[in-house]
C-alpha positions in Angstrom: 100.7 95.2 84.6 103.7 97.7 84.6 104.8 99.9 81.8 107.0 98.4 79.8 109.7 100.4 78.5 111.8 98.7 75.7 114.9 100.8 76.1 116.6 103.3 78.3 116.4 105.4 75.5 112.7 105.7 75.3 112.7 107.1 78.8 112.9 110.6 78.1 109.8 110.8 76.0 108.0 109.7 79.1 108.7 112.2 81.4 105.7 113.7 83.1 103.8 110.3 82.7 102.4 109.0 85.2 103.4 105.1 85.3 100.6 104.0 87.0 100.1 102.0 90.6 100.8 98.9 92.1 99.1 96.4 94.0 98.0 96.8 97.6 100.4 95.3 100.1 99.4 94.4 103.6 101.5 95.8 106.1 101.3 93.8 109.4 102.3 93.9 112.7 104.5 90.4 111.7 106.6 92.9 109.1 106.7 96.0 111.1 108.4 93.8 114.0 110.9 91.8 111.7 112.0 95.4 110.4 112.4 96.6 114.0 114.5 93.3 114.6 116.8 94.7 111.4 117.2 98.5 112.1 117.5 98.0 116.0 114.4 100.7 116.3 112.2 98.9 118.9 110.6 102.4 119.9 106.9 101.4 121.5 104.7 103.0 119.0 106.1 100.6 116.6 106.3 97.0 118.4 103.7 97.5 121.8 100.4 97.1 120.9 99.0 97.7 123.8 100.8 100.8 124.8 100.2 102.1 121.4 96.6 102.0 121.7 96.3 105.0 123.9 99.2 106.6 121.7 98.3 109.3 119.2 97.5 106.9 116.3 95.7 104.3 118.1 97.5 101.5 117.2 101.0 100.5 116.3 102.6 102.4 113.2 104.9 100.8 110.2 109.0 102.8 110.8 108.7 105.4 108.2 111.9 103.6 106.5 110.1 100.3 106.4 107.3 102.3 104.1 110.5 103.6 102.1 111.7 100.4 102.0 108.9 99.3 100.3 109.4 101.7 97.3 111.7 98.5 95.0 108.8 95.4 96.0 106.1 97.7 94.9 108.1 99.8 91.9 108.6 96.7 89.9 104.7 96.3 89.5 104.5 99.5 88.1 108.0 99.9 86.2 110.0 97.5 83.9 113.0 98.3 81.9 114.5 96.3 79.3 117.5 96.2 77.5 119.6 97.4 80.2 122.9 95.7 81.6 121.6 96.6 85.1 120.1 99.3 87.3 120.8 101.0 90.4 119.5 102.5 93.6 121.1 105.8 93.1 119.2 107.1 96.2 116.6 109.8 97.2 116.4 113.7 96.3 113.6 114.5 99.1 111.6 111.8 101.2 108.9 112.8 103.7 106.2 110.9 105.6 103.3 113.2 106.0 100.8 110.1 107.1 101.4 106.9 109.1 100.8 103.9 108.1 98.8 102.2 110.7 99.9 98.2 111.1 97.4 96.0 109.1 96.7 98.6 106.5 97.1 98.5 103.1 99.8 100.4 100.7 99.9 100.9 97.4 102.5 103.4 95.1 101.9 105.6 92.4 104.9 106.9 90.3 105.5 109.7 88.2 108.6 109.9 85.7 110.4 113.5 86.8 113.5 113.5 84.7 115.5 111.2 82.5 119.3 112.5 81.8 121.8 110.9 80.2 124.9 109.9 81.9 127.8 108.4 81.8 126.7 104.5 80.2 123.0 105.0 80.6 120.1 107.1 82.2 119.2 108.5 85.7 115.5 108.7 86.3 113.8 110.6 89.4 111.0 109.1 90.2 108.0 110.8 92.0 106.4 108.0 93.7 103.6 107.9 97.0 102.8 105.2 98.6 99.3 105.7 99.9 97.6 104.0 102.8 93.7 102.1 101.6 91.3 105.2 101.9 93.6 107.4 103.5 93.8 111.3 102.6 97.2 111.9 102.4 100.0 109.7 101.3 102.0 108.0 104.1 105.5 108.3 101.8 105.9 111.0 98.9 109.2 110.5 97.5 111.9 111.2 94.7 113.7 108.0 93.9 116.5 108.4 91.7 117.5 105.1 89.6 120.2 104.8 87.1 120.1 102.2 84.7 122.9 101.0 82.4 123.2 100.1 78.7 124.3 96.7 78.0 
C-alpha cells in the first residue's frame, strides 16, 4: 500500500519520512533486451549472454538507465498524491549506480521525502529513492527524483 497523501499541501510535514518500499520487480533478460532495442545501446555486457559470462559480473547486466527508468512503475506503489491537477517529472539532482543489477534479479525502491517547496501553482518534491537488488549489499540506483505536482 502507498502513502497516501491527501493534498500537496500536507507534503511538507512529511519531509524526512521515509515513504516506504515497493514491490519486487523481476528484471529479465526479455526487458533488458527490449530497452537496448529503445536506447540503441546493444553493448555485449547487456544483450550476449554468453560473452557476458566470463565478463566481470558473470552474467548480463540491466543499462543503468533501464534501473532509472524504473523509478515511476515502482514510485507509484510507494507514493500517491491526491488532489492535484497533475504532476511532473521535473528530473534528477544526482543519480549514481554503485551496484549492477544482474538480469533475472529482483528490484525493489525505497524513498525518502527530501524537500517540499512551494512553487509557482503547486510543490516540488526531491525524492531520495534506491532501488535495491534481492539480498544485495549495496543499492544498484540511489537517486534524487525531483517531482512537481500542481494544484487543481
Amino acid at each position: 500500500m502507498p502513502t497516501t497523501v491527501k493534498s500537496i499541501d500536507d507534503l511538507g510535514a512529511m519531509v524526512g519520512q521515509h515513504l516506504g518500499y515497493s514491490d519486487y520487480l523481476l528484471v529479465d533478460q526479455e526487458r533488458i533486451d527490449r530497452f537496448a532495442d529503445a536506447t540503441g545501446d546493444h553493448q555485449w555486457i547487456h544483450v550476449d549472454s554468453e560473452r557476458a559470462t566470463s565478463g566481470p559480473f558473470g552474467t548480463t547486466i540491466a543499462h543503468g538507465y533501464l534501473t532509472l527508468s524504473l523509478v515511476p512503475l515502482l514510485l507509484a506503489q510507494v507514493l500517491s498524491v491526491e488532489s492535484v491537477a497533475f504532476g511532473l517529472n521535473y528530473g534528477c539532482n544526482k543519480v549514481r549506480f554503485p551496484a549492477p543489477v544482474p538480469a533475472g534479479s529482483e528490484v525493489r525502491l525505497g524513498a525518502l521525502l527530501a524537500s517540499a517547496d512551494e512553487v509557482a501553482g503547486g510543490v516540488q518534491v526531491v525524492l531520495d529513492v534506491a532501488l535495491e537488488v534481492r539480498g544485495a549489499k549495496k543499492p544498484s540506483c540511489a537517486a534524487e527524483v525531483v517531482l512537481r505536482y500542481y494544484r487543481p
